[in-house]
C-alpha atoms as a printed R data frame, in Angstrom:
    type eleno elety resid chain resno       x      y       z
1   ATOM     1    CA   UNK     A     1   0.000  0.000   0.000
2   ATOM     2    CA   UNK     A     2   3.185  2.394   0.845
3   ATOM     3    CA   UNK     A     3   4.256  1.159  -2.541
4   ATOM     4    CA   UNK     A     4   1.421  2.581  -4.324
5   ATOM     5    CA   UNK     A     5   0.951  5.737  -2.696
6   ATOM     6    CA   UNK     A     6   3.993  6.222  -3.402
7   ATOM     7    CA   UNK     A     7   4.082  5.933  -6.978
8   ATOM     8    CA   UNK     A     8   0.626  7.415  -7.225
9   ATOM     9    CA   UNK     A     9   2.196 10.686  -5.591
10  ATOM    10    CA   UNK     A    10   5.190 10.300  -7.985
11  ATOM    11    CA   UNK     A    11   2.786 10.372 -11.035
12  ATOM    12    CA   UNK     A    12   0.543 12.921 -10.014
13  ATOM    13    CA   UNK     A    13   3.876 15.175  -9.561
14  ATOM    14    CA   UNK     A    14   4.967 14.319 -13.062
15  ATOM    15    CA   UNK     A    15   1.538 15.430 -14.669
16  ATOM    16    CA   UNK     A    16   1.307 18.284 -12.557
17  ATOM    17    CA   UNK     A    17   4.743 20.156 -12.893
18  ATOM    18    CA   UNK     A    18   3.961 19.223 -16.873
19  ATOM    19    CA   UNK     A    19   0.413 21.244 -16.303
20  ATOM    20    CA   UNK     A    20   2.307 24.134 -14.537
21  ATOM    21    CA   UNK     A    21   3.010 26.238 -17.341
22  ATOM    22    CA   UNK     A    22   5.186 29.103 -16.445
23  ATOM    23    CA   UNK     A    23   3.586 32.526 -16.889
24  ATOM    24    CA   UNK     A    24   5.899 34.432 -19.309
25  ATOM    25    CA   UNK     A    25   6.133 38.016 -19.527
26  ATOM    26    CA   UNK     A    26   4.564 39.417 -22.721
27  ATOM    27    CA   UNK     A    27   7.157 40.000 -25.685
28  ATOM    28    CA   UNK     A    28   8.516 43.345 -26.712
29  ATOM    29    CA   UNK     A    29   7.384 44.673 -29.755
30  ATOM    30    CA   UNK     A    30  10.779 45.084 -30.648
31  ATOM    31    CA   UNK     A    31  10.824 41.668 -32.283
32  ATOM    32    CA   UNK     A    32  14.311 41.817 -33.606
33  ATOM    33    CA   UNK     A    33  15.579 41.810 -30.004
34  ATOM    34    CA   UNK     A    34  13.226 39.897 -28.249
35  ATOM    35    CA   UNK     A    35  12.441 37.159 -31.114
36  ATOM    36    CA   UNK     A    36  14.714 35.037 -29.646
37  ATOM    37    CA   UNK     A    37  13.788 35.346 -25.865
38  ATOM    38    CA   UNK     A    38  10.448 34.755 -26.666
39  ATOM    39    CA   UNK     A    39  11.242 31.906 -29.145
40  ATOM    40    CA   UNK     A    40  13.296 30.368 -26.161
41  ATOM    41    CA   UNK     A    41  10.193 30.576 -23.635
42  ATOM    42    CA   UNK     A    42   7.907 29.049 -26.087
43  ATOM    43    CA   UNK     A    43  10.488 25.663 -26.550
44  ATOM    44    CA   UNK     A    44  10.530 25.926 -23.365
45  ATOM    45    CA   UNK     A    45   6.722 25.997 -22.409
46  ATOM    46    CA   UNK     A    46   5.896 23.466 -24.651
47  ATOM    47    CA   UNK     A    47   8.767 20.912 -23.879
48  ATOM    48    CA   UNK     A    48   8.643 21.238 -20.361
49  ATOM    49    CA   UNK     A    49   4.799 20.221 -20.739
50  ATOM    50    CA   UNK     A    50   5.834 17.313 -23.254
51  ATOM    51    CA   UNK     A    51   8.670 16.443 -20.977
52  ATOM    52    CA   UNK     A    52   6.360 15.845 -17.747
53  ATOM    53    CA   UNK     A    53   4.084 14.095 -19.560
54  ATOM    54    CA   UNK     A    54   6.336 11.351 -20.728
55  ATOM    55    CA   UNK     A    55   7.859 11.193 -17.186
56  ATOM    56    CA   UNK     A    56   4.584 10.160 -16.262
57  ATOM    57    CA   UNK     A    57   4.208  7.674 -18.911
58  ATOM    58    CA   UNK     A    58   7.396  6.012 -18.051
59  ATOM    59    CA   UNK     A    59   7.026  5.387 -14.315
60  ATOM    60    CA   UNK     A    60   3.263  4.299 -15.057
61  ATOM    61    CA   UNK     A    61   4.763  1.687 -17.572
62  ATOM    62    CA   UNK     A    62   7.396  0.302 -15.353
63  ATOM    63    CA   UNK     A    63   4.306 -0.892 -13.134
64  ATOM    64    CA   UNK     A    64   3.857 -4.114 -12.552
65  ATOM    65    CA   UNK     A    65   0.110 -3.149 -12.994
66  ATOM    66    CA   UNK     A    66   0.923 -1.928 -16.553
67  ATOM    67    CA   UNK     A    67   3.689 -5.323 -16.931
68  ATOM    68    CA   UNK     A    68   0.721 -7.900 -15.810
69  ATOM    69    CA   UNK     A    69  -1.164 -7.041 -19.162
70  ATOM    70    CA   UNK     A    70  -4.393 -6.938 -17.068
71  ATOM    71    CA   UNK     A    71  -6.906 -3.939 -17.788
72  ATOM    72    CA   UNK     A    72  -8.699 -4.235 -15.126
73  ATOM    73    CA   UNK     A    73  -5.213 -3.519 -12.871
74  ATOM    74    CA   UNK     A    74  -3.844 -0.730 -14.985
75  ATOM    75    CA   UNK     A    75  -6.712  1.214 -15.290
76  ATOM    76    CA   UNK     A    76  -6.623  2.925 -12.139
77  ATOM    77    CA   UNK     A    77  -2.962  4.071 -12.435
78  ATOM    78    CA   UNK     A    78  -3.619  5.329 -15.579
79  ATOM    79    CA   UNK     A    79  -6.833  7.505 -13.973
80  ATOM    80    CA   UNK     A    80  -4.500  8.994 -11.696
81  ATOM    81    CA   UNK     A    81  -2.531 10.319 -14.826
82  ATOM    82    CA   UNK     A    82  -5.820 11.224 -16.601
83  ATOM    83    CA   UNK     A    83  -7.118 13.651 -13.716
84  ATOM    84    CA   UNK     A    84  -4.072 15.356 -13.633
85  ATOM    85    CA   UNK     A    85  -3.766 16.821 -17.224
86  ATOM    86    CA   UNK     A    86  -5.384 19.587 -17.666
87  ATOM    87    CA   UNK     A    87  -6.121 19.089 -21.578
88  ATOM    88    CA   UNK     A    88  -8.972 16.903 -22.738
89  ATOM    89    CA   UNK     A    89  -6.403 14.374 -22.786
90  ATOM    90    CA   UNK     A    90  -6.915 10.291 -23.795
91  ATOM    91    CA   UNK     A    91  -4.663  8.346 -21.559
92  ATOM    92    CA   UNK     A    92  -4.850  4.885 -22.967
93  ATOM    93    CA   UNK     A    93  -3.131  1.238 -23.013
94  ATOM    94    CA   UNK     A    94  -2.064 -0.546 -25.848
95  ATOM    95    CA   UNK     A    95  -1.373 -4.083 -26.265
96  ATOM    96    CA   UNK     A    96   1.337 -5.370 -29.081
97  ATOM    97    CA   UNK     A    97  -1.328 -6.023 -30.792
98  ATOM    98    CA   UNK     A    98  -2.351 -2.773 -31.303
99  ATOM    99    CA   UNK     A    99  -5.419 -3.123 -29.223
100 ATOM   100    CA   UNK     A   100  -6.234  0.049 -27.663
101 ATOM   101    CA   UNK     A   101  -7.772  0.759 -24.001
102 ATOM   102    CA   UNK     A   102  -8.491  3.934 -22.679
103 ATOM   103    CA   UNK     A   103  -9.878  5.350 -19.184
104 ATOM   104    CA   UNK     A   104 -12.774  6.647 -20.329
105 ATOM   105    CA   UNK     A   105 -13.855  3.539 -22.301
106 ATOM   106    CA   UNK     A   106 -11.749  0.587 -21.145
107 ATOM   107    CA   UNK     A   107 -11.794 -1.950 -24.183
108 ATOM   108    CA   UNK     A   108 -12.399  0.496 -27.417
109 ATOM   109    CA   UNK     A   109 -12.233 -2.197 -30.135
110 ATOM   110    CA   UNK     A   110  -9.818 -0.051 -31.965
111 ATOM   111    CA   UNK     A   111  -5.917 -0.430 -32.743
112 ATOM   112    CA   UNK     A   112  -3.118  1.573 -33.279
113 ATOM   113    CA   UNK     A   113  -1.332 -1.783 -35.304
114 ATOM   114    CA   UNK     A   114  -1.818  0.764 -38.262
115 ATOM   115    CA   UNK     A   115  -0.294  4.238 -36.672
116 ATOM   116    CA   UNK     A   116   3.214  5.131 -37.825
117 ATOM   117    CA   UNK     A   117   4.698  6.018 -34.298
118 ATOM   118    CA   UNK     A   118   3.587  2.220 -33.226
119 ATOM   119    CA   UNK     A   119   6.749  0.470 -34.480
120 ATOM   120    CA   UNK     A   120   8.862  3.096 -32.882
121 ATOM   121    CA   UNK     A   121   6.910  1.449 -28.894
122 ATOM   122    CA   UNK     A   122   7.783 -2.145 -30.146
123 ATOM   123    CA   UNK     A   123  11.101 -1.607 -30.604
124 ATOM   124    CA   UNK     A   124  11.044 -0.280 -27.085
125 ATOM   125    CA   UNK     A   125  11.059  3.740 -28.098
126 ATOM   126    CA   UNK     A   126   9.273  6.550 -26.262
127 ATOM   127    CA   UNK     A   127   7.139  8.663 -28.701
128 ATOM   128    CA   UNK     A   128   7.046 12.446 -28.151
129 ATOM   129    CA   UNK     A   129   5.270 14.423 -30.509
130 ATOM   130    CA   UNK     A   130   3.843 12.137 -33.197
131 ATOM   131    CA   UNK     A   131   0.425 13.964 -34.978
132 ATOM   132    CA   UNK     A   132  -2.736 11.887 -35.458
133 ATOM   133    CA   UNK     A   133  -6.455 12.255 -35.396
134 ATOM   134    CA   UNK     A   134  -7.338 10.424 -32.329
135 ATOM   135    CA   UNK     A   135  -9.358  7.018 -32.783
136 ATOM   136    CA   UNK     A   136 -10.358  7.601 -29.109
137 ATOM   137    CA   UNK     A   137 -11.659 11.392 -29.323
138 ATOM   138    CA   UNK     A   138 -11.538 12.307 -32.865
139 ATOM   139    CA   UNK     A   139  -9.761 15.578 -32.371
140 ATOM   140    CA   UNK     A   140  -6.340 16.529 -33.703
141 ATOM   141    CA   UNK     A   141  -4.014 15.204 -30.973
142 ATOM   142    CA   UNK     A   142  -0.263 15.379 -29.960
143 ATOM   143    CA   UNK     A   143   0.894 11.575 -28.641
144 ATOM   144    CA   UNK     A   144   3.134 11.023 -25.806
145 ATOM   145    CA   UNK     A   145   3.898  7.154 -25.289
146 ATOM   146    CA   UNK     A   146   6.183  4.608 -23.582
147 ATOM   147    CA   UNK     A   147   6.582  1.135 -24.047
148 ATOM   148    CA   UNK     A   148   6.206 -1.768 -21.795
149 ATOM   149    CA   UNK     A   149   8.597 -3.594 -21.256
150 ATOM   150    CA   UNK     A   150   8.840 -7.248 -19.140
151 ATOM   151    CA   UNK     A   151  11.390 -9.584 -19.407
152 ATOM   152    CA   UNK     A   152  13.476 -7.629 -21.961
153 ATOM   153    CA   UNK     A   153  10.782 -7.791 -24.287
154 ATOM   154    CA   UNK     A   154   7.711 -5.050 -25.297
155 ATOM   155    CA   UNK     A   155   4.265 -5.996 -23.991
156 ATOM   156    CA   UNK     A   156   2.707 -3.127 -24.462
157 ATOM   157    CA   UNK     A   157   2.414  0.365 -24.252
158 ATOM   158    CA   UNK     A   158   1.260  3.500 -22.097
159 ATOM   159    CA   UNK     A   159   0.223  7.140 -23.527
160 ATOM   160    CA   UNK     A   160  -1.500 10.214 -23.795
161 ATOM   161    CA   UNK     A   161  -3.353 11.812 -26.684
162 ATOM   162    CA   UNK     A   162  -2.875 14.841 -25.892
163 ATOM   163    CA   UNK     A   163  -5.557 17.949 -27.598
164 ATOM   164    CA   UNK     A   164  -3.809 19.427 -29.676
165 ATOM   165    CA   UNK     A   165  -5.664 23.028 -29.826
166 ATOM   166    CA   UNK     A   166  -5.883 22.916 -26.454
167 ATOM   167    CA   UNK     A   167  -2.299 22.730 -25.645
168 ATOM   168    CA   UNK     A   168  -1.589 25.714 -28.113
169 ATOM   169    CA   UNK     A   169  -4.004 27.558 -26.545
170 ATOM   170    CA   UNK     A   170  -2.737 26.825 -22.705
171 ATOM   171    CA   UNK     A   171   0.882 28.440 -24.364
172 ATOM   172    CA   UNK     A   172  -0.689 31.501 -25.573
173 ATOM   173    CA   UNK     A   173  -2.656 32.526 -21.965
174 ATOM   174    CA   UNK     A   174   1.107 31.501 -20.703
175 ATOM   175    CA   UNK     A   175   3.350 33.548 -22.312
176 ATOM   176    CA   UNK     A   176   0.423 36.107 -23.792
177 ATOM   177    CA   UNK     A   177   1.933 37.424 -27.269
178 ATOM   178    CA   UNK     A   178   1.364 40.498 -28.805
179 ATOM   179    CA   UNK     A   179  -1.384 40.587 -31.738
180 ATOM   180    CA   UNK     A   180   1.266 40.711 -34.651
181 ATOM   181    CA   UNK     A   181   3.097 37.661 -33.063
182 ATOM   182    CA   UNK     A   182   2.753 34.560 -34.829
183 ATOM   183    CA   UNK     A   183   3.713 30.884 -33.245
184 ATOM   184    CA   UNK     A   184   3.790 27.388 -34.608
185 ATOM   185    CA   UNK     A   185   5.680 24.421 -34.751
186 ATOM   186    CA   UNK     A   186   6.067 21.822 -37.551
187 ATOM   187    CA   UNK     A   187   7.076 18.010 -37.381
188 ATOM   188    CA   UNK     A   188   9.509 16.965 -39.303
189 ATOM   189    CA   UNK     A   189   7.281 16.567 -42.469
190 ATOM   190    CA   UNK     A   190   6.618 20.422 -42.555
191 ATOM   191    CA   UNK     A   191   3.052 19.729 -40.564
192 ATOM   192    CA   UNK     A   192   1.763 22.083 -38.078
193 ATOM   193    CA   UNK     A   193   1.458 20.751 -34.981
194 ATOM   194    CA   UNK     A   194   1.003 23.750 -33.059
195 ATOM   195    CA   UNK     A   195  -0.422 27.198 -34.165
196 ATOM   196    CA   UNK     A   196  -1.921 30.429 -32.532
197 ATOM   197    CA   UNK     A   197  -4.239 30.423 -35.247
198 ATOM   198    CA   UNK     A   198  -6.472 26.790 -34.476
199 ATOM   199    CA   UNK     A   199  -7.768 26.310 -37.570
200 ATOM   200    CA   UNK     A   200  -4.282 26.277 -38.879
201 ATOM   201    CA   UNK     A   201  -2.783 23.169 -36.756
202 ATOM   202    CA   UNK     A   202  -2.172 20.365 -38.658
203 ATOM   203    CA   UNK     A   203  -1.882 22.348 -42.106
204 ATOM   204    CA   UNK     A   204   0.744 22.017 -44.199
205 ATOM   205    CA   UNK     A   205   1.977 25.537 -44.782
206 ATOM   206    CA   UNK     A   206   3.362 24.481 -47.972
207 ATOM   207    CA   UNK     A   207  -0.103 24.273 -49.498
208 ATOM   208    CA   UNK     A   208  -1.218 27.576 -48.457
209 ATOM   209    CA   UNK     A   209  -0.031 28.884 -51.872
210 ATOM   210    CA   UNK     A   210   2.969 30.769 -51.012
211 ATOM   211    CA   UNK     A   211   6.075 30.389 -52.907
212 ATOM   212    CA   UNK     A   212   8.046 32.457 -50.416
213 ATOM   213    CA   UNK     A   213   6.544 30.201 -47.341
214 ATOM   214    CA   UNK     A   214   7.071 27.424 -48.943
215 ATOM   215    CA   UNK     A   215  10.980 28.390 -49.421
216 ATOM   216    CA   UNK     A   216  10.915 29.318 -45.668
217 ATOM   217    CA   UNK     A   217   9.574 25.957 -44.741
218 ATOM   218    CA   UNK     A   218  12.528 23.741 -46.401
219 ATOM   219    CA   UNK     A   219  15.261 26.284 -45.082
220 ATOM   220    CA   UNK     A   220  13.600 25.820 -41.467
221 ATOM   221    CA   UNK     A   221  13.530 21.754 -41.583
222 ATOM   222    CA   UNK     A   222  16.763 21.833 -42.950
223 ATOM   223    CA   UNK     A   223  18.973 24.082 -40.328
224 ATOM   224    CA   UNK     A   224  18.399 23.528 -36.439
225 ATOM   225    CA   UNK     A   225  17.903 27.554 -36.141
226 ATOM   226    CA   UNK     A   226  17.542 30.795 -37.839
227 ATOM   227    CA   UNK     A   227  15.688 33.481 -39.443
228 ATOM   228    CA   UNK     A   228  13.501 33.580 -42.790
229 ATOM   229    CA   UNK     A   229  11.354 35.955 -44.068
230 ATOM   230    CA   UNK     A   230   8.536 35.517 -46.471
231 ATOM   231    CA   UNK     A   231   5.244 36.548 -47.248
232 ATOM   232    CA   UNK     A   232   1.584 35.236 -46.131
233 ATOM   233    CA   UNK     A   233  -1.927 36.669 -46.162
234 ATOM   234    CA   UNK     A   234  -0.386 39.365 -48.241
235 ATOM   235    CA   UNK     A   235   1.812 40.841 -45.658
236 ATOM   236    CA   UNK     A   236   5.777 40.719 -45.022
237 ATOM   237    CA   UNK     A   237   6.811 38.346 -42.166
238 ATOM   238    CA   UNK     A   238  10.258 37.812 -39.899
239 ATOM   239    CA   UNK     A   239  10.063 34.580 -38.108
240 ATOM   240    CA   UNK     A   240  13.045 32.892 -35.605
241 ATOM   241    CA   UNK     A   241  12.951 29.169 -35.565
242 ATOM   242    CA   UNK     A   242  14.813 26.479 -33.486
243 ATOM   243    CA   UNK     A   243  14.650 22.630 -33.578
244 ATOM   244    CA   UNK     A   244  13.742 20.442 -30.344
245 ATOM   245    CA   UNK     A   245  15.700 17.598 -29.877
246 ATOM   246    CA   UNK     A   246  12.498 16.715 -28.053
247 ATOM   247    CA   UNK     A   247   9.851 16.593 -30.320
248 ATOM   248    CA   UNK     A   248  12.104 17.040 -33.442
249 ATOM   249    CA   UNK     A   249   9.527 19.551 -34.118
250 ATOM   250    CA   UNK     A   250  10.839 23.070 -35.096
251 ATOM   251    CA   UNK     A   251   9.567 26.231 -32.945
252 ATOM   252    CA   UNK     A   252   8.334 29.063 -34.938
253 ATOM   253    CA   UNK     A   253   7.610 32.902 -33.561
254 ATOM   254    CA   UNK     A   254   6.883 35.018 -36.586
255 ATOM   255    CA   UNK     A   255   6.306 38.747 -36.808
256 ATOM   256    CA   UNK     A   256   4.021 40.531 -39.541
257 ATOM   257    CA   UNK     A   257   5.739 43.841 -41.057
258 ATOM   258    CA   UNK     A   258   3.248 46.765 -41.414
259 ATOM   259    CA   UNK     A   259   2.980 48.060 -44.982
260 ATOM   260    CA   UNK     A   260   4.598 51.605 -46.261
């Protein structure tokens, strides 16, 4: 019993200093000084949520609730992770099979065999940042997953699908950017997986019909940081961009130019 409220106190911990966003003084509008200082914060924000997260999905897969393969016993250590994100968050368990149990549903007669991030949990990999349309919720969600692992070998898997426009918009109230501030972040296929704008996450900006973003786009995948300029909406922007070792997404702050 010490045991478990133990580790129950351990998890909750995890998901809550991942919940605790930092509040973040608002940027400058002096963007090419403070670009970079508020590019840092956002990394940061984001990250340090991400990183919590798959904290707790670690310790709750090296249970020996989660390594008995029984639903029934790793359900309730997976509600203690659910009821401490603050996101309309799936936590779920996943069998090698692919099939897929979640808190709110238990047995959901889905699978994840077909996702592309599942290999990656069979051959004993965390997942940070992969993009799908949840089979749980249907909303566009952010995964955070660890596999389980008993004997040396995988036996399943532990994660979180997290929302993905509510996490953006948890950054924004944190670090409260200016109007003519931009932020996004895009996987390592040039997808948005982040984005002030809500309608936006999970667009390709490449598709958007600018030439000059699309130029912008392949410079940011292909350096780990920088500055581009290019045009969108029909107005000049300056963005900074970093990569995250992380997520292996790339954080975006952009700045619109006003016309002469």
């Amino acid at each position: 019993m010490i045991r478990s409220n133990m580790f129950t106190a351990l998890v909750a911990l995890a998901a809550l200093s991942a919940s605790s966003v930092p509040q973040v003084a608002a940027a400058e509008p002096e963007f090419a000084l403070d670009g970079r200082v508020t590019l840092d914060a956002f990394r940061a924000t984001i990250d340090g949520r991400l990183q919590g997260v798959v904290t707790a999905t670690r310790l709750l897969a090296a249970t020996d609730e989660a390594r008995s393969g029984d639903w029934a016993r790793i359900r309730d250590p997976l509600g203690v992770l659910a009821t401490s994100l603050p996101e309309q968050a799936a936590v779920w368990y996943a069998k090698v099979d692919g099939s897929l149990f979640t808190v709110a549903k238990g047995a959901t007669g889905e699978t994840l065999r077909e996702r592309a991030y599942f290999p990656s949990l069979l051959a004993g990999r965390d997942v940070v940042g992969a993009l799908v349309i949840s089979t749980s919720s249907g909303k566009r969600a952010v995964i955070v997953a660890s596999p389980v692992v008993t004997d040396g070998k995988v036996t399943g898997a532990v994660g979180v699908s997290l929302d993905a426009a509510m996490l953006a918009a948890s950054v924004d109230r944190a670090i409260r950017f200016p109007p003519d501030v931009v932020f996004y972040t895009l996987d390592d296929r040039g997808q948005t997986a982040l984005h002030r704008a809500g309608e936006l996450i999970f667009a390709f900006p490449s598709d958007v019909g600018s030439a000059t973003l699309s130029d912008a786009v392949k410079t940011m995948l292909s350096q780990p940081e920088g500055v581009v300029h290019y045009q969108y909406a029909g107005s000049a922007r300056t963005a900074v961009f970093v990569h995250s070792p992380l997520t292996g997404w790339t954080y975006v702050i952009g700045k619109s130019h006003p016309k002469e």
